[in-house]
FISENU-914071 format. One record per residue: residue number from 1; z, x, y of N, C-alpha, C in turn. Coordinates in pm, 1 decimal, padded with zeros to 6 digits. Example, Ala and Ser with C-alpha at 12.3 -4.5 7.8 and 13.67 -1.06 7.14 Angstrom:
<recs>
1_00780.0_01319.0_-00569.0_00780.0_01230.0_-00450.0_00780.0_01320.0_-00330.0
2_00708.0_01285.0_-00225.0_00714.0_01367.0_-00106.0_00787.0_01290.0_00003.0
</recs>
This chain:
<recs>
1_-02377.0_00359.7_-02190.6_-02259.1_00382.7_-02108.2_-02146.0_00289.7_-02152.0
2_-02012.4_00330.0_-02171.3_-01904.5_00247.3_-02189.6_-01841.5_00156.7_-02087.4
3_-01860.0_00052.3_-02092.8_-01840.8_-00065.0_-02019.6_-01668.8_-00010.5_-01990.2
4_-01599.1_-00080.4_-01861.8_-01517.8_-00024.0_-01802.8_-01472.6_-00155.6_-01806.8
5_-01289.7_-00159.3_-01800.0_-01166.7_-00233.4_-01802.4_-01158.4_-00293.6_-01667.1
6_-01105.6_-00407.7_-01718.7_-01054.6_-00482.8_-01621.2_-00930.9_-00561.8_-01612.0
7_-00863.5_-00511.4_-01494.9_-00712.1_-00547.3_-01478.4_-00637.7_-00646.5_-01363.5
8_-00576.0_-00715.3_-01401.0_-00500.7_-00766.1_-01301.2_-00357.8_-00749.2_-01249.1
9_-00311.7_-00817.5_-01181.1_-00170.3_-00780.5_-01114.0_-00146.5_-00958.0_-01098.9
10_-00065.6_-00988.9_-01108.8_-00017.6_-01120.4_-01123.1_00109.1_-01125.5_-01074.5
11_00170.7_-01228.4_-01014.2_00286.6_-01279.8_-00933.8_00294.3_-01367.2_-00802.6
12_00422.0_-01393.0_-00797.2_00397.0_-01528.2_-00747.9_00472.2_-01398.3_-00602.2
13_00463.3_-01512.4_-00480.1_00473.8_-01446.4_-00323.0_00577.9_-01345.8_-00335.2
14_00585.9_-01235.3_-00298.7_00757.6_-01162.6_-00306.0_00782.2_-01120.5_-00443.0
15_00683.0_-01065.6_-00508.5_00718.8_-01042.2_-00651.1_00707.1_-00884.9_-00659.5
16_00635.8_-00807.8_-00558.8_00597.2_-00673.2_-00517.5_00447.4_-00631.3_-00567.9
17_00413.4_-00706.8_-00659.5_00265.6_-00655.3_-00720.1_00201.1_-00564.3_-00631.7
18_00163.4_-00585.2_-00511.2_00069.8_-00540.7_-00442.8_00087.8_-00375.0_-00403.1
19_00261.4_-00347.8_-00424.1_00314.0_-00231.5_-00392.6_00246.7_-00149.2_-00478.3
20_00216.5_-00152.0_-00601.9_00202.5_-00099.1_-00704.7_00045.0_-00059.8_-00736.1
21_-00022.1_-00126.4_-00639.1_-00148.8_-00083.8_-00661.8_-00208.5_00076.9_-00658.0
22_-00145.2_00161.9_-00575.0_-00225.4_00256.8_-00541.9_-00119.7_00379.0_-00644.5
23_-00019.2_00287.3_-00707.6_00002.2_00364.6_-00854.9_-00043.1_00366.0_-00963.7
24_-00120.8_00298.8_-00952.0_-00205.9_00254.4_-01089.9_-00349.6_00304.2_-01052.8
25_-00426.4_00308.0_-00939.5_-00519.8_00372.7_-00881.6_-00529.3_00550.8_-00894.4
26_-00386.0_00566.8_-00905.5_-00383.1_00719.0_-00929.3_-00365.6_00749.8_-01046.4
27_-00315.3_00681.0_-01138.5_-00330.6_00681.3_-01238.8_-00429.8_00704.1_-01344.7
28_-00487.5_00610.5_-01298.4_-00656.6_00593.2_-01372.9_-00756.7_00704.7_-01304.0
29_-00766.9_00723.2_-01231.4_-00789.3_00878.0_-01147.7_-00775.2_00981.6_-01193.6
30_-00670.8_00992.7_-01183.0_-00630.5_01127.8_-01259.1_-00653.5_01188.5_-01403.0
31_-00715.6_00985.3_-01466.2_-00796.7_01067.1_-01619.2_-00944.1_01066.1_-01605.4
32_-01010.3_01086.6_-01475.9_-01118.2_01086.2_-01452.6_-01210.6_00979.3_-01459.1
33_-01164.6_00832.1_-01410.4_-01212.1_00674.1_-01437.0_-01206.8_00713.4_-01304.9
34_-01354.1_00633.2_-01259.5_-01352.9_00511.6_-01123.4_-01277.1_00393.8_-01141.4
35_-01225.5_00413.7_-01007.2_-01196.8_00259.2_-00981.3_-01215.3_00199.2_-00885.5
36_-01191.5_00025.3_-00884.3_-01242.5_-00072.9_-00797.8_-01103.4_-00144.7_-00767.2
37_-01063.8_-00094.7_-00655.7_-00948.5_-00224.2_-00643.6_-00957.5_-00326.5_-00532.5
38_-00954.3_-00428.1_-00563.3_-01008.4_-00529.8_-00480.6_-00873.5_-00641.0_-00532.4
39_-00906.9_-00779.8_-00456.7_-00827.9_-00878.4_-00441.6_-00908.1_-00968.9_-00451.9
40_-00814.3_-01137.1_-00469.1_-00830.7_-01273.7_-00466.5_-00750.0_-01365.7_-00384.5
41_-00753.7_-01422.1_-00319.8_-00880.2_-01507.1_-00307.5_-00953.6_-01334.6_-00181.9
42_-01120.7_-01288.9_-00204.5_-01147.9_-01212.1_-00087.7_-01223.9_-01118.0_-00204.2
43_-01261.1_-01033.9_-00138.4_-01291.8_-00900.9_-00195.0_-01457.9_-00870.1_-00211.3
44_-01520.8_-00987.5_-00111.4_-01646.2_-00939.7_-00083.9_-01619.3_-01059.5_00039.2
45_-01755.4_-01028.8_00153.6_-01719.4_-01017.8_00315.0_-01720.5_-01206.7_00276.4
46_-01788.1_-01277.8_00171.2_-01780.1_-01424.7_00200.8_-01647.7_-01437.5_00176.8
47_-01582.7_-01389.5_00074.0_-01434.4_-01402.8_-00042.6_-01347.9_-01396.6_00121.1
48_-01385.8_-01341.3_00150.4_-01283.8_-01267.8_00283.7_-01234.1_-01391.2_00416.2
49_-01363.3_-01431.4_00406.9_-01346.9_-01556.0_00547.2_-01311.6_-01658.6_00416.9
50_-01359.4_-01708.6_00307.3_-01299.3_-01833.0_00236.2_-01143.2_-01788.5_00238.2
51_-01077.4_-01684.1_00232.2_-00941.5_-01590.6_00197.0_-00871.6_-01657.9_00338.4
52_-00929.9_-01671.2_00452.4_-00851.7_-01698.7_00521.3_-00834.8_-01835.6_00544.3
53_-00969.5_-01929.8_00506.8_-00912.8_-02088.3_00484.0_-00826.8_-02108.1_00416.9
54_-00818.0_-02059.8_00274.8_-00762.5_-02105.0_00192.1_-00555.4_-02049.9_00245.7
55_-00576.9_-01958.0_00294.3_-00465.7_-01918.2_00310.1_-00359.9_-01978.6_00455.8
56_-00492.7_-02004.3_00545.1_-00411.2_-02062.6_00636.6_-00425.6_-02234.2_00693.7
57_-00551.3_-02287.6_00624.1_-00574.1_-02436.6_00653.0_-00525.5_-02511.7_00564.5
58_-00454.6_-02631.7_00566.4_-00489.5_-02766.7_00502.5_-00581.6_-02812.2_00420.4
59_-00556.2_-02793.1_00294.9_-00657.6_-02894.8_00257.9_-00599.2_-02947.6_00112.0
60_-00669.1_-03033.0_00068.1_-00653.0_-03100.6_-00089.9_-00636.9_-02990.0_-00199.5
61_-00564.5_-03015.2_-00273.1_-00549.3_-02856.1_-00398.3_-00642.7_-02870.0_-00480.1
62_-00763.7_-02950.5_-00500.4_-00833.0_-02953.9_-00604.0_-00962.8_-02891.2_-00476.2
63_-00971.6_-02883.8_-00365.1_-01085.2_-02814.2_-00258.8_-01025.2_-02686.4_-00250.3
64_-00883.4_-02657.2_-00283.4_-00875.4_-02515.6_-00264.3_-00883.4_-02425.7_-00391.6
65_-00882.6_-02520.1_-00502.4_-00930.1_-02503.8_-00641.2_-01092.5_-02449.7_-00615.7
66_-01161.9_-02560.2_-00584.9_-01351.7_-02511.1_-00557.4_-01313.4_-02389.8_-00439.6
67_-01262.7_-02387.8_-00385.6_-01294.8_-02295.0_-00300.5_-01269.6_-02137.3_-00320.2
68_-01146.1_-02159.6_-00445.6_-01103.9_-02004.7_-00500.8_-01200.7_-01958.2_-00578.4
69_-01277.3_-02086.1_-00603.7_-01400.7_-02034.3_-00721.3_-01477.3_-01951.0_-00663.5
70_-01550.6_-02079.0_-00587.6_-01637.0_-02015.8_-00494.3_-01628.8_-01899.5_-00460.1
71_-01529.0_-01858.9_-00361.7_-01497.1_-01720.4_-00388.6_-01481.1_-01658.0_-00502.6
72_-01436.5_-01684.8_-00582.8_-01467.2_-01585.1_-00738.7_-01609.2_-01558.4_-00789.8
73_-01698.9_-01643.5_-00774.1_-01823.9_-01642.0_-00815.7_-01880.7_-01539.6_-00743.5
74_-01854.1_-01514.1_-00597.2_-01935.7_-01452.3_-00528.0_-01860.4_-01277.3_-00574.7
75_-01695.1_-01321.9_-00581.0_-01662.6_-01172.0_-00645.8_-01717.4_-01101.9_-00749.4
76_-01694.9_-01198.6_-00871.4_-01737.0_-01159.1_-01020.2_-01898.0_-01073.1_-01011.3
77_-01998.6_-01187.6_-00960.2_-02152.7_-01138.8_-00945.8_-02171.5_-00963.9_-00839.0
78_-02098.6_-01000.0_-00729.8_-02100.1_-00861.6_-00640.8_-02019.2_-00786.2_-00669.0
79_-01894.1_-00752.8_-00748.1_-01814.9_-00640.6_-00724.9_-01768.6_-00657.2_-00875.9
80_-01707.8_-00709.4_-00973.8_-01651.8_-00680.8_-01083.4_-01790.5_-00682.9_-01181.8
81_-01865.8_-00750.6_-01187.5_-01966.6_-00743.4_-01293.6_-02008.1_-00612.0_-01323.3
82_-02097.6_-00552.4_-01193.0_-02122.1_-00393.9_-01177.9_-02035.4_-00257.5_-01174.8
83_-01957.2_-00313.6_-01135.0_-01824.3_-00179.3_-01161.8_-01825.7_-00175.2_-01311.5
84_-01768.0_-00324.4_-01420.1_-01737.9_-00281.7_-01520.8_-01879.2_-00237.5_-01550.9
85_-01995.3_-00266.7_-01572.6_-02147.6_-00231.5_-01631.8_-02155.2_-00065.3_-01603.6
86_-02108.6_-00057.2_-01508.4_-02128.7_00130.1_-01446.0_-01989.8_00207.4_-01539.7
87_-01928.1_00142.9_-01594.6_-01805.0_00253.5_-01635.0_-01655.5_00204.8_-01589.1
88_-01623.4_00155.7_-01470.2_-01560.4_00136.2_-01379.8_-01423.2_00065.1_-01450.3
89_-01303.4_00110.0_-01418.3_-01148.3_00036.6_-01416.5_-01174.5_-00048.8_-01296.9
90_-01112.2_-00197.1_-01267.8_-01154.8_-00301.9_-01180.3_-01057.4_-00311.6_-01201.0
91_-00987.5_-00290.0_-01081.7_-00817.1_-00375.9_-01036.8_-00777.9_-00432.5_-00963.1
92_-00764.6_-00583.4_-00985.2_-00770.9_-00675.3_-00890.4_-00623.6_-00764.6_-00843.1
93_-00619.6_-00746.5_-00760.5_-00459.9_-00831.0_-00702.5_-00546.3_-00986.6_-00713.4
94_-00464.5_-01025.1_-00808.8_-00481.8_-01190.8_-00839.5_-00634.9_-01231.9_-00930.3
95_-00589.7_-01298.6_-01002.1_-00758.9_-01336.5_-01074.7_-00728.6_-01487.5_-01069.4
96_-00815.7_-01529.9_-01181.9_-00780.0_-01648.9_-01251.3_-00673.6_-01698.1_-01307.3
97_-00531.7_-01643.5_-01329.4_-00453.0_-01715.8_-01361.8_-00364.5_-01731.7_-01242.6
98_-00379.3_-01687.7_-01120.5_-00326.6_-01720.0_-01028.5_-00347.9_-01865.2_-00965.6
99_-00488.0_-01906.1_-01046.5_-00519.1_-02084.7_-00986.8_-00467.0_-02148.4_-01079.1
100_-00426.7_-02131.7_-01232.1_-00377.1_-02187.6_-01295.9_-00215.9_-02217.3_-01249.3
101_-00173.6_-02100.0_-01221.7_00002.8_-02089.2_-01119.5_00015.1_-02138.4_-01001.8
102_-00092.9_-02159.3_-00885.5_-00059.6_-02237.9_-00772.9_-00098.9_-02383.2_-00761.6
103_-00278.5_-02373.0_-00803.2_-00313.0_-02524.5_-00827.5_-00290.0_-02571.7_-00908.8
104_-00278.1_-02555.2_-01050.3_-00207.7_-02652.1_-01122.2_-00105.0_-02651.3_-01120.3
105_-00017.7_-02558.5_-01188.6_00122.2_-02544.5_-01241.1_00206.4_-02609.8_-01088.1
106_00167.6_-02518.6_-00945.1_00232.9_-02580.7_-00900.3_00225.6_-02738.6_-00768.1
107_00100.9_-02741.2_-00756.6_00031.4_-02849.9_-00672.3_-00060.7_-02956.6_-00761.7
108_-00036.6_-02933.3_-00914.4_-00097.0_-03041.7_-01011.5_-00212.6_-03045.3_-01007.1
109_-00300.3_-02991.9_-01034.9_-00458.8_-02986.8_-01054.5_-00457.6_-02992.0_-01189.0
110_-00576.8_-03095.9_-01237.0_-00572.3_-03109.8_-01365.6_-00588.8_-02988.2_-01463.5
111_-00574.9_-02887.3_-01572.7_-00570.8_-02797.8_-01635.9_-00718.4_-02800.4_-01681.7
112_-00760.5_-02952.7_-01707.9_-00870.9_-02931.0_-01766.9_-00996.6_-02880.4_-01659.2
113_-00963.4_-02932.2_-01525.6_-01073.8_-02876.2_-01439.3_-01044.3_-02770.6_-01393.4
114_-00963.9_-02703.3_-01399.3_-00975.4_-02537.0_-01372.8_-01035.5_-02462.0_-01458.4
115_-01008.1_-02536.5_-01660.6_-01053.7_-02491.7_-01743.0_-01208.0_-02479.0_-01733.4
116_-01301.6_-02642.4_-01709.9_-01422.5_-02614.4_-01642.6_-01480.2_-02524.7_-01572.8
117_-01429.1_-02494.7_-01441.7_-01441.4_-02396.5_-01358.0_-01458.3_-02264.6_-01438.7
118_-01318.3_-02235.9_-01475.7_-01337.0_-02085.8_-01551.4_-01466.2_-02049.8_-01611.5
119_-01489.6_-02129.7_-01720.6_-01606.3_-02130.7_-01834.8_-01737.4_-02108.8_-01731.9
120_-01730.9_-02238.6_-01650.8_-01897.2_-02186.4_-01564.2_-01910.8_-02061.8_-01495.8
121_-01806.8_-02028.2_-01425.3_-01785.3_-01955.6_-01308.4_-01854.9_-01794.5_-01359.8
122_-01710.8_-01786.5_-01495.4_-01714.2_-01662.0_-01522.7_-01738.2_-01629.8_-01670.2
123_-01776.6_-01714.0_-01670.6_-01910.0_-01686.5_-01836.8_-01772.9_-01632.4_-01952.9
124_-01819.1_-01530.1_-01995.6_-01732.2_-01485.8_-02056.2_-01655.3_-01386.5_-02029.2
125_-01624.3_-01329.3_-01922.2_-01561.3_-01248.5_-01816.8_-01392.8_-01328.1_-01829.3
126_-01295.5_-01202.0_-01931.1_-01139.6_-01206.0_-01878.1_-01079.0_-01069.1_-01871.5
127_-00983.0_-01089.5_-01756.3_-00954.1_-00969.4_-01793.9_-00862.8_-00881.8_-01900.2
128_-00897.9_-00747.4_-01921.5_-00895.0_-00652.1_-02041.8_-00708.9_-00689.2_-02046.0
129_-00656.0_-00663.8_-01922.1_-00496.4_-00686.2_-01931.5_-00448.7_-00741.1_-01787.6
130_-00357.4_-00804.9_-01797.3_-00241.9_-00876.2_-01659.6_-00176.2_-00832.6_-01655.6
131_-00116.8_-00804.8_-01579.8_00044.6_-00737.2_-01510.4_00110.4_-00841.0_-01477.9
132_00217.9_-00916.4_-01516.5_00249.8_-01024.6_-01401.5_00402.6_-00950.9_-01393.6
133_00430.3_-00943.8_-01254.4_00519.9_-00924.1_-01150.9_00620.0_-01012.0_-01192.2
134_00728.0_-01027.5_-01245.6_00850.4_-01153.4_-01250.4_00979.5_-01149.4_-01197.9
135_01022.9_-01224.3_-01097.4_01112.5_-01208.6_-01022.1_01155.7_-01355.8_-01035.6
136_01308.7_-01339.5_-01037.1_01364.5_-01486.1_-00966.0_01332.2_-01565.6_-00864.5
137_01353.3_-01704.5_-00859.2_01280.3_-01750.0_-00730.1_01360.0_-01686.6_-00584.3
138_01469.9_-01723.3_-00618.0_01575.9_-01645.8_-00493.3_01587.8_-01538.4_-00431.7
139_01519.2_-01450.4_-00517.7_01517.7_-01292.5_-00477.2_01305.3_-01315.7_-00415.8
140_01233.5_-01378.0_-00456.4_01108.8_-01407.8_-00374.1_01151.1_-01419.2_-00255.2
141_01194.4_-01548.4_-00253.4_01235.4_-01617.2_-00120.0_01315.4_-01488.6_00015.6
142_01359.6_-01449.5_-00048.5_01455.1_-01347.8_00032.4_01367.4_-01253.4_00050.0
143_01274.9_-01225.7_-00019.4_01192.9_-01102.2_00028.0_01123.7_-01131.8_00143.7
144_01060.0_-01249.5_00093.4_00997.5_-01285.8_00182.6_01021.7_-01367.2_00321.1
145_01163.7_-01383.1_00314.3_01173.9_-01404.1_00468.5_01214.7_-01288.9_00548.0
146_01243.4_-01148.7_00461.5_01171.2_-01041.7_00566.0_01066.2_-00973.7_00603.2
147_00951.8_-01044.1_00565.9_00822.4_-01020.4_00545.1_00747.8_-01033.4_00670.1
148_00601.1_-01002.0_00687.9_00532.1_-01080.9_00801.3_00555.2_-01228.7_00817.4
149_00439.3_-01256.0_00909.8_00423.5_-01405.4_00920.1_00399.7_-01473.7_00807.3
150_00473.8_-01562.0_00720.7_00356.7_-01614.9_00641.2_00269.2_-01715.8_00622.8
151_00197.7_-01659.4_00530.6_00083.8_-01816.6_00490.0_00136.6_-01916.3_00471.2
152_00058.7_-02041.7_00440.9_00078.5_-02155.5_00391.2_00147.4_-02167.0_00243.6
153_00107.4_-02094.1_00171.4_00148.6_-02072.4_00003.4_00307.7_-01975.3_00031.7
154_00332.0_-01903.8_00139.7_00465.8_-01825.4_00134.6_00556.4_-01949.5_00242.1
155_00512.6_-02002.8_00279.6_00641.0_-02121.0_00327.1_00672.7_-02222.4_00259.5
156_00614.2_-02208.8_00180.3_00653.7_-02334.8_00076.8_00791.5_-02315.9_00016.7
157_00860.7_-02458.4_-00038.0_00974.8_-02429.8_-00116.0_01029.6_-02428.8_-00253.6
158_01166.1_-02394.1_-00263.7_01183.0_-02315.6_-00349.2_01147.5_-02388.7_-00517.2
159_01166.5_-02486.3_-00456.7_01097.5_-02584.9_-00561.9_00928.2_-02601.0_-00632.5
160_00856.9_-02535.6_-00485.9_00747.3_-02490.6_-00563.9_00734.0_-02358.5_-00608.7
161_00814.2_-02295.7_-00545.7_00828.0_-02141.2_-00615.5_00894.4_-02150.7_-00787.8
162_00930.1_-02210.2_-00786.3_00991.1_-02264.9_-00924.0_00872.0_-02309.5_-01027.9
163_00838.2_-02355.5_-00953.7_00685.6_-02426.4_-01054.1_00591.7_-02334.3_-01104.4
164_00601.8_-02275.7_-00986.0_00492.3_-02155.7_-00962.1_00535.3_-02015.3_-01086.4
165_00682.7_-01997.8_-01081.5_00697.2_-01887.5_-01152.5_00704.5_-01940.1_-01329.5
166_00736.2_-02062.7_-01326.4_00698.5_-02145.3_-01488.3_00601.6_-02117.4_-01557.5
167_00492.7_-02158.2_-01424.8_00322.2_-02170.5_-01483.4_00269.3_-02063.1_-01545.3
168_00327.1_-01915.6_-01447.6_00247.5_-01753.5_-01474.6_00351.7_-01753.6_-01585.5
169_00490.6_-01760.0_-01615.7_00529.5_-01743.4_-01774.6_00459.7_-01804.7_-01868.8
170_00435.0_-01933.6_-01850.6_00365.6_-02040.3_-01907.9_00195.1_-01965.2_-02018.9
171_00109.2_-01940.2_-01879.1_00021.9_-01853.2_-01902.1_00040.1_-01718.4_-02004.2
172_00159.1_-01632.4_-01961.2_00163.6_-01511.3_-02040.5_00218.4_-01525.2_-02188.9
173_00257.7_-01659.0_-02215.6_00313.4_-01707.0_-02339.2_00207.6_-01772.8_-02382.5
174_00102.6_-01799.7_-02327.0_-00016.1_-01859.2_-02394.5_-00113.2_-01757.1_-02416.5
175_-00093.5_-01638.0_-02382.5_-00222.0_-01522.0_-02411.0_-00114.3_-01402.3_-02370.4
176_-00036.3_-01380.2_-02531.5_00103.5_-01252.2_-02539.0_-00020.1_-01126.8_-02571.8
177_-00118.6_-01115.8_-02585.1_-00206.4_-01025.9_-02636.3_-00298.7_-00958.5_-02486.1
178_-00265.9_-00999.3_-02380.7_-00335.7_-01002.3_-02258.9_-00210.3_-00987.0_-02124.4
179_-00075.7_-01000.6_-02165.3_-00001.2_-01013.7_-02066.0_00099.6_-00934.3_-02115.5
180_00115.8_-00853.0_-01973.0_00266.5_-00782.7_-01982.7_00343.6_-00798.4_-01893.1
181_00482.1_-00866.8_-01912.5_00563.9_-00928.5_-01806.5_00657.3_-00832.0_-01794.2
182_00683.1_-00770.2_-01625.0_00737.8_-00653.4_-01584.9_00819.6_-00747.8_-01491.2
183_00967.5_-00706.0_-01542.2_01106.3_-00738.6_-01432.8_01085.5_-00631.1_-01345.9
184_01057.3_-00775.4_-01193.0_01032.6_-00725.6_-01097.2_01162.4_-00691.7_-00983.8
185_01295.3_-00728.4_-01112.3_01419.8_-00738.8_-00996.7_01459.1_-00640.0_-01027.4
186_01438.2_-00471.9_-01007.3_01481.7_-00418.7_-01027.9_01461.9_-00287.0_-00884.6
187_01512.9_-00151.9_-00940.6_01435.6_-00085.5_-00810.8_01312.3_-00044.9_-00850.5
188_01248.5_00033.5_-00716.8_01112.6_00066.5_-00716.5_01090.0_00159.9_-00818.5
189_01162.4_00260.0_-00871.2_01157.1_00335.1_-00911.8_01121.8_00308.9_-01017.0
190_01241.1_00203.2_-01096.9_01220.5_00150.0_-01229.1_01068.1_00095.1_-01250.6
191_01056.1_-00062.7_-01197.3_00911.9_-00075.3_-01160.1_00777.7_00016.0_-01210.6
192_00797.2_00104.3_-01127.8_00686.4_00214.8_-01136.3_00665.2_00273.3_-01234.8
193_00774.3_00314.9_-01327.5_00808.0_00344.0_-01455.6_00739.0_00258.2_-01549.2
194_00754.5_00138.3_-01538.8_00723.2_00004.4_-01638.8_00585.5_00005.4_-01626.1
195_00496.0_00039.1_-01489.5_00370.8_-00004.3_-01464.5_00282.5_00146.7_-01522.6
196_00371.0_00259.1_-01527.8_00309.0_00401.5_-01518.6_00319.1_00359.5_-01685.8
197_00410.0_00318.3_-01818.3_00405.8_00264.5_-01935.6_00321.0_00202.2_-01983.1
198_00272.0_00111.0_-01904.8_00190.9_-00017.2_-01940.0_00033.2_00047.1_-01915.0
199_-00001.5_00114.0_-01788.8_-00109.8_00173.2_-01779.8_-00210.9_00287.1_-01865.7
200_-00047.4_00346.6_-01920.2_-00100.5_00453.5_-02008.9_-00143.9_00398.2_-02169.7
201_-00160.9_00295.1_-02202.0_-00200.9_00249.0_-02291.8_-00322.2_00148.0_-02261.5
202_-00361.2_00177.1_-02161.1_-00507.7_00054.2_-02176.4_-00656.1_00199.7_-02138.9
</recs>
């Protein structure tokens, strides 16, 4: 059986990624692929309750570092390992370079212990391609103060949103063979266009 792709969606708060999911779901559908779309931090019932510490408590960035793992470990083993083994497109809102963009890049976690993490966590598991979402910090910010309530990571300021959108360039300039950076300041329409482009080639 042909082992099945795995994708991410990348961006920092207010970047729209998440809009875009169930265009890319139809997508891959429509050429007769399963798919798995799931999220990070969450996406199995432990991922789900760690999803809400991490999102709404206090704590040290190198515990919310172990703790995204943690949750990743329990994702990777229950839901992405077997999807891709069965055939399966796996599309996930946020992976691993999203801890590289909040805990390090923007709350300073050392690079090298996330690097650790990665290697144990997820063996040799990356994904097939990234999407990252890129928007100005100003146009985030504005989205998102018409947004719900937010988390802890969406009240932050613009100064860490700054950091934050460095790190995921940072990342996609360190692996141009794995990342496709889609201007997210545009309309929906366009967007959709860029993502319906990018999809039809993986």
């Amino acid at each position: 059986m042909k082992k099945g792709k795995f994708i991410t969606l990348e961006g920092m708060d207010g970047a729209g990624k998440s809009t875009h999911i169930p265009t890319i779901v139809a997508l891959l559908q429509a050429r007769g692929l399963e798919t798995v779309s799931t999220r990070e931090p969450g996406g199995t019932a432990l991922g789900e309750q760690l999803r809400t510490l991490l999102l709404h408590e206090p704590m040290h960035a190198e515990t919310e570092t172990l703790l995204m793992f943690a949750a990743r470990r329990e994702h990777i083993a229950n839901v992405i390992e077997p999807a891709l083994a069965r055939g399966a497109y796996v599309l996930s809102d946020r992976f691993t370079d999203a801890t590289y963009a909040y805990q390090c890049g923007a709350k300073g976690v050392a690079p090298d212990k996330i690097k650790q993490l990665e290697i144990w966590v997820q063996g040799d598991l990356r994904p097939d391609a990234t999407l990252l979402f890129d928007v100005p910090v100003e146009i985030s910010l504005k989205r998102l103060a018409n947004a719900r309530e937010p988390d802890k990571f969406e009240r932050e300021d613009a100064q860490f949103f700054e950091k934050l959108r460095q790190a995921y360039l940072q990342r996609a300039a360190e692996n141009p063979e794995r990342f496709h950076i889609i201007n997210a300041n545009q309309s929906l329409e366009n967007v959709k266009k860029l993502v319906e482009n990018i999809i039809s080639t993986l």
